[in-house]
Structure formats: C-alpha cells, structure tokens
C-alpha positions as CSV (number, residue, x, y, z in Angstrom):
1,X,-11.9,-77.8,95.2
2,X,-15.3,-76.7,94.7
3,X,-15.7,-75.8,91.1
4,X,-18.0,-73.4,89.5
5,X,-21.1,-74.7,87.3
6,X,-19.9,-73.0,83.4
7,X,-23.1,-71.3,82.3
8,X,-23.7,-72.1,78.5
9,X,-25.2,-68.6,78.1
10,X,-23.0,-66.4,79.9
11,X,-20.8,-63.9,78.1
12,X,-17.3,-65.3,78.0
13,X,-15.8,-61.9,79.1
14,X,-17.9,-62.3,82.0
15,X,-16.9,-65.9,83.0
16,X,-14.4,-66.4,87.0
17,X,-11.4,-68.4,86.1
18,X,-11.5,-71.4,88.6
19,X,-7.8,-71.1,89.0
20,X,-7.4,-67.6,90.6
21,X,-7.5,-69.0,94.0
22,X,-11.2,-68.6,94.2
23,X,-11.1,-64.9,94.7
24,X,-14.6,-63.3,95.4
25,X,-14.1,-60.8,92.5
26,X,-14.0,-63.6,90.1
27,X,-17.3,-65.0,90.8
28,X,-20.0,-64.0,88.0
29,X,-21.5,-60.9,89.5
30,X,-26.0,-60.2,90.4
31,X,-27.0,-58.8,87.2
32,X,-29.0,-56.5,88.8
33,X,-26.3,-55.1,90.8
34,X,-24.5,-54.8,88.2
35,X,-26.8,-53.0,86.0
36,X,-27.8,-50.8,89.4
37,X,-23.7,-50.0,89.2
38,X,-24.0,-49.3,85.9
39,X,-26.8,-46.8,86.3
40,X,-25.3,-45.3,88.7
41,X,-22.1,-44.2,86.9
42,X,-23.6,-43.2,83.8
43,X,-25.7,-40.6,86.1
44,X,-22.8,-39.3,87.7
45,X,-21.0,-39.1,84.4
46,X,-24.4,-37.4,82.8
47,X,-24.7,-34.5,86.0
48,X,-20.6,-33.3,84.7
49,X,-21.9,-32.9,81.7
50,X,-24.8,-30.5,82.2
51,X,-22.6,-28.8,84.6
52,X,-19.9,-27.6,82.1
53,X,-22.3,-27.0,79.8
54,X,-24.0,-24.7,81.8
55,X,-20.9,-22.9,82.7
56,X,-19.5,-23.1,78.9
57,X,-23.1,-20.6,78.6
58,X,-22.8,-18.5,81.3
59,X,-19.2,-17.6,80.0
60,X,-20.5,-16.9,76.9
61,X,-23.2,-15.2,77.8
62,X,-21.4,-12.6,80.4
63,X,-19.1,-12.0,77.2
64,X,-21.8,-11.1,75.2
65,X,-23.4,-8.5,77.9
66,X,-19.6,-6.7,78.4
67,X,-19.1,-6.1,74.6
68,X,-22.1,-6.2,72.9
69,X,-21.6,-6.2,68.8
70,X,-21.5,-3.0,66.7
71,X,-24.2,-2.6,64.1
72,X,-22.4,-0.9,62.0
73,X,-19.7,-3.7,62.3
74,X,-22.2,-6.0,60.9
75,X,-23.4,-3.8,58.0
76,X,-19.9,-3.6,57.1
77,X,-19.2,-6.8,56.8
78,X,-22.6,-7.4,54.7
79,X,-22.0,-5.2,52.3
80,X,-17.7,-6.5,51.8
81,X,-19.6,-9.5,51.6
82,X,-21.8,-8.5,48.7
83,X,-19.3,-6.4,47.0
84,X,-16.7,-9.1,46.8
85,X,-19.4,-11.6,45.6
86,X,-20.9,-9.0,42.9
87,X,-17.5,-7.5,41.1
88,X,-14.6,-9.0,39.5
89,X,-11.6,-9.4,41.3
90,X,-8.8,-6.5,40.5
91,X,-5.2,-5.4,41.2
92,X,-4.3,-4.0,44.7
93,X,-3.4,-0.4,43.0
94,X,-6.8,-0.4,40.9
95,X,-8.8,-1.2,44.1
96,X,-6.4,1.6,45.8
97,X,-9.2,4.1,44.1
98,X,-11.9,3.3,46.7
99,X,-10.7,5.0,49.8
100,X,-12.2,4.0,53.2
101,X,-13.2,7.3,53.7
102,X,-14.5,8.4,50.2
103,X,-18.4,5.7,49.6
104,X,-17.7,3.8,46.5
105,X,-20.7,5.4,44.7
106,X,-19.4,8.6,44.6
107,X,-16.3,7.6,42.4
108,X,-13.1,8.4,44.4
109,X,-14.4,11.7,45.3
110,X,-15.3,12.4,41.5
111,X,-18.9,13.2,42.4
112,X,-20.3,15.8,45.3
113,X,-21.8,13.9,48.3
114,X,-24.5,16.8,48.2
115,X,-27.2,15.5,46.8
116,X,-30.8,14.3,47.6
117,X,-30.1,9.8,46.7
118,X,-33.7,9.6,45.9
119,X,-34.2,12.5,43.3
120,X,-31.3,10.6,41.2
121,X,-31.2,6.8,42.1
122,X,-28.7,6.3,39.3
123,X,-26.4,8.9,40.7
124,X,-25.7,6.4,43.8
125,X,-26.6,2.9,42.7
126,X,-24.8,2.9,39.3
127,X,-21.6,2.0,40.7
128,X,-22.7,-1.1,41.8
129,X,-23.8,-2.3,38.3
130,X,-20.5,-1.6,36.3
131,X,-16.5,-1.9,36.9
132,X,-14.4,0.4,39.2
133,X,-13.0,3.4,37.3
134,X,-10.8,2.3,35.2
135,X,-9.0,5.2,36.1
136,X,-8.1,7.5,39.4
137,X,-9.2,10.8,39.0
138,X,-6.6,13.4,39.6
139,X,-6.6,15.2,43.1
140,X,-6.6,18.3,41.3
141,X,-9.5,17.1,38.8
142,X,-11.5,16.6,42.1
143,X,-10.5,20.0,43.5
144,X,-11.3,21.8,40.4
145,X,-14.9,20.1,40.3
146,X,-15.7,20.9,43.8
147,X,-14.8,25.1,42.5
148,X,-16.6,24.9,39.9
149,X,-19.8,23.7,41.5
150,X,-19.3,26.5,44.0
151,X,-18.9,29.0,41.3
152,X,-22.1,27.5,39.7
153,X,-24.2,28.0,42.7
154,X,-22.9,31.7,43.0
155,X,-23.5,32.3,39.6
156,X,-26.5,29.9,38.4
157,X,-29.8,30.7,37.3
158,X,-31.7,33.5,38.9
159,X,-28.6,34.1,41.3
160,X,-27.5,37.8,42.3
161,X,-24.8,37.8,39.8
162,X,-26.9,35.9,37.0
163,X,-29.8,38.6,37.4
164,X,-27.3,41.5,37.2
165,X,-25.1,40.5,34.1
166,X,-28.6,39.4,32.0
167,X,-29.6,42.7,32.5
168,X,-26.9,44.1,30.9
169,X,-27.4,41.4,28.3
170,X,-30.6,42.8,27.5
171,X,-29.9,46.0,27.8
172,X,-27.1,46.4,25.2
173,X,-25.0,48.4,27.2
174,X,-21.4,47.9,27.8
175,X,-20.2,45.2,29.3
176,X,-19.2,45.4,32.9
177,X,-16.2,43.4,34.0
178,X,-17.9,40.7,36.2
179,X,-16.6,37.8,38.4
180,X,-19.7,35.3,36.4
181,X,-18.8,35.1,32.8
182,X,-21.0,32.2,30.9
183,X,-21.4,29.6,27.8
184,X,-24.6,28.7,26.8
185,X,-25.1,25.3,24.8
186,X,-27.5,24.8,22.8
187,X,-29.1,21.3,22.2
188,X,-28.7,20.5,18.5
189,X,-28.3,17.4,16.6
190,X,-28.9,13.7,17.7
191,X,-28.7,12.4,21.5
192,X,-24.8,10.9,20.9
193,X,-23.5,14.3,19.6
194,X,-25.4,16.1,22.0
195,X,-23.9,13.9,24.9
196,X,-20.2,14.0,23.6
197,X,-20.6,18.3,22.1
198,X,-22.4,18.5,26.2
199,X,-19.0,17.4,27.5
200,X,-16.8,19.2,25.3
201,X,-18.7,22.8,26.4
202,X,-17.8,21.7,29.9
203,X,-14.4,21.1,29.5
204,X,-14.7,24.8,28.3
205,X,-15.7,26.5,30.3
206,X,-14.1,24.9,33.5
207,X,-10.7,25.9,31.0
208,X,-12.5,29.5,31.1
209,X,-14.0,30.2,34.5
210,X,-17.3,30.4,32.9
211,X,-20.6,28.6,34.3
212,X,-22.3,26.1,32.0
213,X,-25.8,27.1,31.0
214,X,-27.9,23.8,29.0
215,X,-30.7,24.6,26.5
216,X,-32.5,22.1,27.5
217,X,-34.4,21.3,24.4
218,X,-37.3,19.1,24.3
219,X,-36.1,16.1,26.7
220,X,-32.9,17.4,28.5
221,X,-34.8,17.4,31.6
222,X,-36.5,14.1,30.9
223,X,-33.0,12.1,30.5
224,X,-30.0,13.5,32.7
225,X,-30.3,14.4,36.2
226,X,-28.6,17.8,37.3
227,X,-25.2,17.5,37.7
228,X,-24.5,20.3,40.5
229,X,-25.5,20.8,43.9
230,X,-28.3,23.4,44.8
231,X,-28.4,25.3,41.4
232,X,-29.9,24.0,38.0
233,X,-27.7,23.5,35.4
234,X,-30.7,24.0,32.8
235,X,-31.2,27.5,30.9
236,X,-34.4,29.3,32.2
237,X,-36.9,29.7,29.7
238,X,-37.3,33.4,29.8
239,X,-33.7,33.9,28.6
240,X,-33.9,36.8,26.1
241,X,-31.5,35.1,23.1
242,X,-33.8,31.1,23.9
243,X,-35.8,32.3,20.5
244,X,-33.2,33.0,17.9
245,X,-31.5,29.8,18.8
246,X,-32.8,28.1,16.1
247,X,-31.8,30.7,13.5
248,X,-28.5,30.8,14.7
249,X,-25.7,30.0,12.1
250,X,-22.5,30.9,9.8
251,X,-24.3,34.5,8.4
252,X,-25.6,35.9,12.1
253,X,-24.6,38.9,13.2
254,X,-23.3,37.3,16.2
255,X,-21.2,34.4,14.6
256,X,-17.8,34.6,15.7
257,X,-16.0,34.0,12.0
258,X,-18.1,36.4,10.4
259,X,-17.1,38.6,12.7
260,X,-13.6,37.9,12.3
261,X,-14.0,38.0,8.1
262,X,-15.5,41.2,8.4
263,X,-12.9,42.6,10.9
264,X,-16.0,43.6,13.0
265,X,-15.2,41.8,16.5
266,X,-15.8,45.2,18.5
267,X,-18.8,47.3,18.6
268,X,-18.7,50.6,16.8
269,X,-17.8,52.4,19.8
270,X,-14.9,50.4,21.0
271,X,-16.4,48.9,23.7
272,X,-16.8,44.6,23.8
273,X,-19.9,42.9,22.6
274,X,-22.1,41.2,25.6
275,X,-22.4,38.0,23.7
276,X,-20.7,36.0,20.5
277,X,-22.2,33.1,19.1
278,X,-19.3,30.3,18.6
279,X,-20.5,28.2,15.4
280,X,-18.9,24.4,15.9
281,X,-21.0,22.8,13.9
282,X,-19.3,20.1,11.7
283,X,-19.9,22.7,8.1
284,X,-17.6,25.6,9.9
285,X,-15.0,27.7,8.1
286,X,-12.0,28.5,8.5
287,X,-12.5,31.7,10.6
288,X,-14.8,29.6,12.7
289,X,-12.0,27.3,13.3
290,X,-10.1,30.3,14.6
291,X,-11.9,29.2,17.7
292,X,-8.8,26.8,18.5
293,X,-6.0,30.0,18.6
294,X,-4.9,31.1,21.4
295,X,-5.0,34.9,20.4
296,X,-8.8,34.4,19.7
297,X,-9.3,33.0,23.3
298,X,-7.9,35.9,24.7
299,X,-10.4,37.9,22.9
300,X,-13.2,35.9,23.8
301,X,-12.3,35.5,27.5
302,X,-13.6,39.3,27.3
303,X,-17.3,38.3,26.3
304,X,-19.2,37.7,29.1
305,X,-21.7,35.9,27.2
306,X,-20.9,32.6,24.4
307,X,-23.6,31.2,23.1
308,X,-22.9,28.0,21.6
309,X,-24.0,25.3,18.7
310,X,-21.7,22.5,17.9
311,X,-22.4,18.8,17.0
312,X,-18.4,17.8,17.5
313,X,-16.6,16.4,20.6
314,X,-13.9,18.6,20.3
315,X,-11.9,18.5,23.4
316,X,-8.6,17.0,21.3
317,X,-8.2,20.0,19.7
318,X,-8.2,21.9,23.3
319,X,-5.3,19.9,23.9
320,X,-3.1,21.8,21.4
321,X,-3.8,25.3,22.4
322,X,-0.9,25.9,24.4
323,X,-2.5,28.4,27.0
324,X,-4.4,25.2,28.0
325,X,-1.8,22.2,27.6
326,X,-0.7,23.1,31.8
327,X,-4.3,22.9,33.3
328,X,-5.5,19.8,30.9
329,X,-2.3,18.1,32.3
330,X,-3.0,18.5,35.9
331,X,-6.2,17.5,35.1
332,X,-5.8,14.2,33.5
333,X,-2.5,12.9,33.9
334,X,-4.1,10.2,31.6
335,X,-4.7,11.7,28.5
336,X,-7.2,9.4,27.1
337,X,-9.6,9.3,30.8
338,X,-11.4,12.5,29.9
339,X,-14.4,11.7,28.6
340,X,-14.8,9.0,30.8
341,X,-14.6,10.8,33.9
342,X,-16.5,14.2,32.5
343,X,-18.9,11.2,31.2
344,X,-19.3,9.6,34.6
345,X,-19.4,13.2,36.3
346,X,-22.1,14.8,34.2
347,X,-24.6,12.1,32.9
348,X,-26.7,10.6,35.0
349,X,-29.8,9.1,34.2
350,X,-33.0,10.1,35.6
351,X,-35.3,7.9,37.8
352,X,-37.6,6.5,34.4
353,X,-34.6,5.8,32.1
354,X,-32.7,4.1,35.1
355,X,-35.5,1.9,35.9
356,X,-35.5,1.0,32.4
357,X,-31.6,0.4,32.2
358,X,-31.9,-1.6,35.3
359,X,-34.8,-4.0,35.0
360,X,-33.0,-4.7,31.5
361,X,-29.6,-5.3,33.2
362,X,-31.3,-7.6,35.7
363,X,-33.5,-9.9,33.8
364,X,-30.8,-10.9,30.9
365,X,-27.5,-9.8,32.0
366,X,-26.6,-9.7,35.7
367,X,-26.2,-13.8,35.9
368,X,-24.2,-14.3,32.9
369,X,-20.6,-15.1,33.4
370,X,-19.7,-12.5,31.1
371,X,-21.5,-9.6,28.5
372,X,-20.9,-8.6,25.5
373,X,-22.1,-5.4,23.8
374,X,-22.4,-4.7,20.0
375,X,-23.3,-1.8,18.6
376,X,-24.4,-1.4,15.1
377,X,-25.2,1.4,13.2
378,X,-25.4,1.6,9.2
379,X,-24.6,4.8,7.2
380,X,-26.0,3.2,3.8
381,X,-29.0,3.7,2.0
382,X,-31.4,1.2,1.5
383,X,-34.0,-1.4,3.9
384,X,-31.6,-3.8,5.9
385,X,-30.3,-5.6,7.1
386,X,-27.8,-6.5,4.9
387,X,-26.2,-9.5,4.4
388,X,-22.2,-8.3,4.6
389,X,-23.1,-5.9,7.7
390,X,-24.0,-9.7,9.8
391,X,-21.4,-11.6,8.1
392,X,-18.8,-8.3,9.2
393,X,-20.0,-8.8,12.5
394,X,-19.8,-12.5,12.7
395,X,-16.1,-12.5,11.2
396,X,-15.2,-10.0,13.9
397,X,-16.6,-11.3,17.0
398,X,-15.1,-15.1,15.9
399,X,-11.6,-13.8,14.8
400,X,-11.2,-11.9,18.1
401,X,-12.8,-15.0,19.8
402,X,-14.8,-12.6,21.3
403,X,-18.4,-15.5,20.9
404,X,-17.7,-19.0,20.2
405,X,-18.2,-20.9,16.5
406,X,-21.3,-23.2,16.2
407,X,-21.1,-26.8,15.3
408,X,-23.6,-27.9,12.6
409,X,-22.7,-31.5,12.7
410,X,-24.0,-32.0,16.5
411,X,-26.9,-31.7,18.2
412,X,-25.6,-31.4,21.7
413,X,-22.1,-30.6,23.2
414,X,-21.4,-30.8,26.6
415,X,-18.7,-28.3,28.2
416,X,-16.9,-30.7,31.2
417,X,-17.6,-28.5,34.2
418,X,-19.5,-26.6,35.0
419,X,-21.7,-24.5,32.2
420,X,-20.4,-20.9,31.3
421,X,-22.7,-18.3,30.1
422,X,-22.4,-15.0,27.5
423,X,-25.1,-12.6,27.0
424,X,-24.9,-10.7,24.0
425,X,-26.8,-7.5,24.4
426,X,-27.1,-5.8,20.5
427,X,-28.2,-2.5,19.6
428,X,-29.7,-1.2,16.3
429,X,-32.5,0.3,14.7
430,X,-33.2,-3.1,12.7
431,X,-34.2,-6.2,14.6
432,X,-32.8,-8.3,11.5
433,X,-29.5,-8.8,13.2
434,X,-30.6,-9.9,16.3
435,X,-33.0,-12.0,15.0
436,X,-29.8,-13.7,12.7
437,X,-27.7,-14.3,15.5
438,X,-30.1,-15.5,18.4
439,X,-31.5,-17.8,16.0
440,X,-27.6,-19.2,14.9
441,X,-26.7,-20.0,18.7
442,X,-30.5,-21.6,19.0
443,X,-30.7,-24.0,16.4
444,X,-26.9,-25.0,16.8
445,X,-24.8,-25.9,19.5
446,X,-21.5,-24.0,20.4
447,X,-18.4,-25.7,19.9
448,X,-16.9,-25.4,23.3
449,X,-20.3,-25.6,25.2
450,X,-20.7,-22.0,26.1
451,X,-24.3,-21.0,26.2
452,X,-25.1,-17.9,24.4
453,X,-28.3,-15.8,25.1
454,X,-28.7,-13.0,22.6
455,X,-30.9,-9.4,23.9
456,X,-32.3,-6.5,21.7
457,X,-33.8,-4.0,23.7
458,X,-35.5,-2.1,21.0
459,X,-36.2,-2.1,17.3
460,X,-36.6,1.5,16.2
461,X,-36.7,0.9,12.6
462,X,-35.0,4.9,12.3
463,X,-34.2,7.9,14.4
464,X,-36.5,9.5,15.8
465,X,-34.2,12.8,17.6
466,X,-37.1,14.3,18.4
467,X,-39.3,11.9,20.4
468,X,-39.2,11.4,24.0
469,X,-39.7,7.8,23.9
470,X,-37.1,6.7,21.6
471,X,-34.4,9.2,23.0
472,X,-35.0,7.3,26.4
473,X,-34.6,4.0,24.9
474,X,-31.3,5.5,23.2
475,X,-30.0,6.7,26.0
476,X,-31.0,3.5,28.3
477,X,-29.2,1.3,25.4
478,X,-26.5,3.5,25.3
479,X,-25.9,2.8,29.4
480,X,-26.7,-0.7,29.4
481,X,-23.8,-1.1,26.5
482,X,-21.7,0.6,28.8
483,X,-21.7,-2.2,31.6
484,X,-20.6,-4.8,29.3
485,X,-17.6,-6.8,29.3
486,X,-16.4,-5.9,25.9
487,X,-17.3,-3.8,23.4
488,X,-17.8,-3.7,19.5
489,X,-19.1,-0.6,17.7
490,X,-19.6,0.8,14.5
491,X,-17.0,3.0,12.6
492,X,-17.8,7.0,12.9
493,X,-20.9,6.2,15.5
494,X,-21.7,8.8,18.2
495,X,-23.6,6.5,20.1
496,X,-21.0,3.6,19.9
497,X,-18.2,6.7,21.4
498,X,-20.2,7.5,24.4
499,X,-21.0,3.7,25.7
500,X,-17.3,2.8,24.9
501,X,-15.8,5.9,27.0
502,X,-18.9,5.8,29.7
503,X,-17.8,2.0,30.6
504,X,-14.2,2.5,30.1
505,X,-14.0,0.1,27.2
506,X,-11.1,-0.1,24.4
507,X,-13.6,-1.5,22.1
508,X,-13.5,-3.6,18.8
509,X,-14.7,-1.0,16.2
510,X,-16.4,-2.6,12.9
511,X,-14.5,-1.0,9.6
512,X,-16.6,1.1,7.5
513,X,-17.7,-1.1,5.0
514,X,-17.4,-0.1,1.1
515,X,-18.9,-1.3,-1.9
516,X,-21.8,-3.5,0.2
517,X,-19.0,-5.7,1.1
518,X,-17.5,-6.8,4.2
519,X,-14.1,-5.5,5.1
520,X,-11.2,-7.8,5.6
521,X,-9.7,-7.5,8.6
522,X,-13.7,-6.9,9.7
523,X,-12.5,-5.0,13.0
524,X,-9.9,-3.3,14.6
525,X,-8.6,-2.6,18.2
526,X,-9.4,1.0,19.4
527,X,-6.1,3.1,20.7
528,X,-8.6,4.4,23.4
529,X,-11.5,4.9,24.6
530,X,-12.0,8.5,23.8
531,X,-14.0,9.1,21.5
532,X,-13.4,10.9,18.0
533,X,-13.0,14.4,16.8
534,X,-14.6,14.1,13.6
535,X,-14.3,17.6,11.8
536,X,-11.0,18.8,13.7
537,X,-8.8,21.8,12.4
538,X,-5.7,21.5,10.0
539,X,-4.3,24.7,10.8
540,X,-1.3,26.0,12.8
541,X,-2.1,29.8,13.9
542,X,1.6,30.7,15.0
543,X,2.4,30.2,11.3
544,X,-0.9,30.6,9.9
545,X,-0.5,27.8,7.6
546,X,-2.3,24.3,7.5
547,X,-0.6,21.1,9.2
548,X,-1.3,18.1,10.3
549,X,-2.4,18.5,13.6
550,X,-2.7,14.6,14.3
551,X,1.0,14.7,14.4
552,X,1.7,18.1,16.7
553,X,1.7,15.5,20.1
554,X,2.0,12.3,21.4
555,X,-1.4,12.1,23.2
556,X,-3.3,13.3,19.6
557,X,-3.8,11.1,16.9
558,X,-6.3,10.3,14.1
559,X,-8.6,8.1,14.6
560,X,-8.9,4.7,13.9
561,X,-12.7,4.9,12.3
562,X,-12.1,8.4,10.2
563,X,-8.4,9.1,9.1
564,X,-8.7,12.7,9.2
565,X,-10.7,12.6,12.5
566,X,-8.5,13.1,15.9
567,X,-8.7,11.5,19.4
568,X,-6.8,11.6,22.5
569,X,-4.7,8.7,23.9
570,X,-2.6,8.1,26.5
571,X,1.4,7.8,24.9
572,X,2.2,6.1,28.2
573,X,0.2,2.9,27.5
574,X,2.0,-0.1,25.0
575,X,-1.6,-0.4,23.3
C-alpha cells in the first residue's frame, strides 16, 4: 500500500487518514483550490446579505411614505417628555386637574384663554416653574369667573353703561336702578396688604354683581398684569372722586359708619346716595364693622357706587354673613383654597418683574434637589440683625429638620451616593441673616453631606412703599418664595401670607418673639395656607352683642400668629 509522505507543517485537521481505503477526499487538498472554494462561498454568502438588507429598507421605507408621522404627535411627546422630567411626581387624582382638553398654563380652566401670551409672559409660563394646584377649582368657581369677566367687559371703563352711570355720579342726581353697579379700591398701605385687601374687594364684589375698579396708585400698572379680557381693570384717571381719595376716612361725609352713627344713610329727600365710602382700614369702629351684617348689605347693594380703603384681608369674616355662606360654598368646596386660587387668578406679574423672578429662579434654584423659602420680617425697634431673631431661625429650621446640622469637628463629609442639594432662598430687609447662615454652611460641613447654597435677592435696609424699584423687588421676592418647597415665615407678616397662599404652602410660621428672646418652641405648623384676618369683628348682629366669632364655624378660626386674628381652613383636613 502506497502510503502518503506526513507533512511536518500541515494542519492536523487537514491531514487523509491512510486507513480509509485511500479515498480521493482524504487526500490533502490544492491550497489554492481550496482558498478559490473558499472565496467563492463567502461571496455567495455576502450577495444574501445585501439582498435582505436592501429589502429590510425598501419595507421600511414604503411604510414610511403610506403613514407619514404627525407633527403634532412629536411635539406631544416633547413636551410629556419635559414635563415629566421638570415636576415632581404626584397622585393620579392631583394630576386628574390637568385635563387633556384644558393647556396646563391656564390652571384647570381657572384662567381665560383670551389673552395676548406676549403682553403677560408670566400669565402662561408660570405654571411651568411651580407645583400643580394644590387644589381643583370648583366647576362653578370657573363658571362664575368666566360671568364676571363678561360683565366686566360690558361694564368696564369707558363702556356704554360705565359712561352713563358716572354721569349720574357726577351729576348728583338720583340714582337710576342700573344692571352695572361698582366698587372702587383704592391702593393704600404697603404692597402685602395691598395684594391680600386687592383680593378681598374681589371676592366682593363677584358676592355683589359689582365690577372691580383698581386705583392704580403709583406702580399698579408697573407690577400686575390685567386680569380680564379686553377691558382694563385699572380706574381712569379722570374719575371725578380719584382726588379726595387721599382725604378719605372715619369723619367724611361719605363714610359708611358715620353715616350709620348719625342715622343719615339716605339723602334728605329720600332718595339713595350714588356712592358710600366703606372705611376697612385696621383703626375702624364699630359702626364701620357693621359692614359684615347682613341688614347693612342689603342697604348697600342699593349704592351703585362703593368706594373703598381697607388694609385687611377680610374674606373670613364674608364667610359668616349668612346671605353669602351658599355662594362661598359652591365656590370653594375647600374652605381654605381661596386665596390661593383668587391669588393665582388675579396677580400676574408683568414682563420686567417676571424677568426678574425668572432669571433669579434659574441661576440659584431650578437645579437644586429641593428649595427652601424663609421669610423674615422684624417688628422691633432698633438696627439688626439681632442675635435671637437667627438663633429663632436656626432652632426652627433644625427642629423641623427642615436644613441639616453642621459638624465643626470635620473638614469634609462625604454623603454615599450621589450628592443632594438645598437652596435656601431668604428674604429680608437686612443682609445680616443671610450673611450668618451662608457663611455657617461655608466654613463647615453638613452632617449628612447635603450641600447647602444660601440666596438673598435683595438687601433693602427698610420699606420703601413708595418706590418703584423696591416694590418690584418685593413683589419678585414675594413670587420666587412662592415656588419653593417649603416655607417659613414671620408671625403677623403680609408678605409672608401672600407667598405662603400663592405657592399653596402650609408654612412653618416663626413665633413672635418677646422680650429680645427667642421663643421656645421657635415655630409652629400653620392650619392653612390662608392667610390672616388681622383686625376681624367680635360682634353678632342678630343679637347685637359681641362674641367670639372664631368659634361661630368650623372652617373659621384664629390664627396661629395673632390670637384674636381669624383665618379660614378647611375642617375636612386631619391637619
């Protein structure tokens, strides 16, 4: 048998076994056959390949021409994308509010869709910086807004029926009965009491069927946006009563009470007057406070004109005047949501102030894992800031773990995980404060490796109520404290009331301190986040005797800041 020669560098695998009869197969192979074989194969193998492929895109491509994809389909998805990215996760009946149908900026249907986005950029783009509502407006709320705004553009400014009934005005002449009856508010006091007294007077007169009418003082215009479609909101300046505003008080001839205490309310002929003025102001008297009876409304609902000054937010005291208690239910189910939806209807900041509100907002809060707002506003005398006001402050945000404690042992501390954030934005006329705090969380590290950035937008030094400037830096702070996470304010402060009901907060309130010493508890949980009534009536008029009128209804209480003050809750809530 004719054997074959072994090959020392041949591959094993590719060796004939000698033994298999000598079959031709067996013998080691041309490499350059083989390789041709080889070649050949992997071409074949290569053209399948390109060949589905190009049928893989010609399918795809023929789906693509027969259903081509919506724009609007991808602009949807976009903005889900952003909106689940930028807010906080919440609860399938909270995010119930946002219908498909009604746009998320205009607040379940809270805010009229006819408006001009560019005049009022805060109008449209503020729902984007802060929480949903914490609450869903009523149906009927939204009903009632959308008749009133009708009723305002009938009856506005240099309307048909405004022109007629100010010429009776000015004329003196009796009254005629008219379908445009109005209230007048006129700007008085600081921008908190003005915001909170502006809300109160609107409540009012939607109560009333009367059309709102804003003095708008020296920087009305220069802060809030109009509220209603097609028809200002904002008192002309030729109104014949705009000069005796100022002189307006308890002794006019006008003033409601006097008029009462003198038994005078009609005009010597019998006929009604064509305008009271309603004095509100936190010094009224008890015939002024006669206001709040229902057999007083029903006189006034007569007077086509009210003219009024008040520097109270007194809306709880509506609630117990029982010709009102059906509407003001059907209007907020939830007793203690009304500022914060008037709030949200009525104040919107124009185009200057939102620019400064926003480019705050984005350079030292948006990226923060969570904000925190103090507010802090001293009543006593003297050059702060004072020692017990920061150690107050420090005891309440610790004991409420609301910042973490610093170590002064360490130099560094390292959270495991990743790094969370808090920024601290604090408001107050002194910078001292701030300057206390940012420095604490600088030089020391926190104990559970949070890092801590702390923001003062402005150092005022003291009010200034009637300069532009500063009233937009109020106002801005005010906002901006209103799209934190949580909340701490000062006891009987204005300015903390309208951030805390704007944002929907329940906020931490600081106890008035006493003696230049810090209280102990330092804080305390608010009820609500309505604000307070700080000079309400003790009176009951179907008796005509005082009481307690903190104690008349559930959804009234005092407040927690001013034991004689009153505020509105909601009963239903385990607070």
């Amino acid at each position: 048998m004719k054997r074959v020669k072994k090959n020392p560098d041949s591959d094993l695998g590719t060796q004939s076994d000698p033994d298999n009869g000598g079959n031709y197969d067996n013998v080691l192979r041309d490499p350059v056959a083989q390789y041709g074989f080889e070649f050949n194969s992997m071409r074949m193998m290569g053209l399948v390949v390109v060949t589905l492929m190009l049928v893989s895109v010609l399918f795809s491509v023929s789906v693509v021409l027969r259903d081509p994809p919506d724009d609007g389909v991808w602009e949807a998805n976009e903005a889900k994308s952003f909106e689940v990215k930028s807010r906080k996760v919440f609860s399938a009946e909270e995010d119930s509010f946002q219908s498909a149908e009604v746009p998320k900026e205009l607040l379940g249907g809270l805010l009229s869709a006819e408006f001009d986005k560019k005049s009022c950029l805060s109008r449209y783009q503020s729902a984007f910086y802060r929480k949903e509502l914490s609450r869903k407006p009523s149906s009927y709320l939204i009903s009632r807004l959308r008749s009133y705004e009708a009723l305002h553009q009938r009856c506005g400014p240099y309307t048909k029926s405004y022109n007629k009934t100010l010429r009776k005005l000015k004329s003196g002449n009796q009254p005629e009965s008219s379908d445009c009856n109005y209230l007048v508010w006129i700007s008085f006091s600081g921008l908190g009491n003005r915001i909170l007294t502006l809300a109160s007077a609107f409540l009012y007169a939607l109560l009333t069927n009367r059309v709102l009418l804003v003095d708008p003082g020296v920087d009305m215009v220069d802060l809030f946006c109009e509220p209603f479609p097609e028809v200002s909101w904002f008192l002309p300046s030729d109104f014949p009563l705009k000069t005796q505003f100022d002189s307006f008080d308890q002794i006019s001839p006008h003033c409601y009470g006097r008029l009462l205490k003198n038994n005078n309310t009609m005009n010597s002929n019998g006929s009604s007057r064509s305008f009271v003025y309603l004095h509100l102001v936190h010094d009224y008297d008890d015939h002024d406070k006669l206001f709040f009876c229902d057999e007083d409304q029903s006189f006034l609902q007569k007077v086509p004109w009210l003219i009024m000054k008040t520097d109270n937010y007194y809306i709880p005291s509506l609630f117990l005047i029982p010709s009102f208690e059906q509407e003001l239910s059907n209007l907020f189910p939830n007793k203690d949501s009304v500022f914060h939806f008037l709030g949200r209807y009525l104040f919107h900041p124009t185009n200057p102030v939102w620019g400064l509100i926003t480019r705050y907002y984005d350079a030292y809060l948006a990226r923060a894992d969570e904000r925190i707002g103090i507010q802090i506003r001293v009543f006593d005398t003297g050059v702060g800031p004072f020692q017990y006001v920061f150690d107050q402050i420090l005891a309440c945000t610790l004991k409420e773990n609301l910042l973490p404690k610093v170590d002064k042992e360490k130099a560094i501390i390292r959270q495991s995980g990743n790094q969370t954030s808090k920024a601290v934005i604090l408001t107050s006329l002194s910078s001292g404060y701030f300057e206390k705090m940012r420095d604490m969380y600088w030089e020391y590290p926190t104990v559970t490796g949070e890092v801590i950035g702390i923001y003062q937008p402005s150092q005022e030094t003291y009010q200034q109520t009637e300069k532009r400037t500063h009233n937009r830096k109020a106002w801005a702070e005010m906002y901006l404290l209103s799209l934190t996470d949580v909340l701490v304010t000062s006891s009987w402060s204005t300015f903390g009331y309208v951030a805390q009901s704007l944002g929907g907060l329940r906020p931490w309130i600081l106890y008035k301190p006493e003696n230049h010493t810090a209280p102990d508890p330092p804080c305390h949980r608010a009820m609500s986040m309505e604000p307070c009534f700080h000079a309400p009536p003790f009176y009951d008029c179907k008796a005509k005797r005082g009481i307690d009128t903190g104690v008349l209804v559930p959804h009234v209480r005092h407040c927690e800041d001013m034991s004689w003050g009153l505020k509105l809750v909601d009963h239903q809530d385990e607070l």
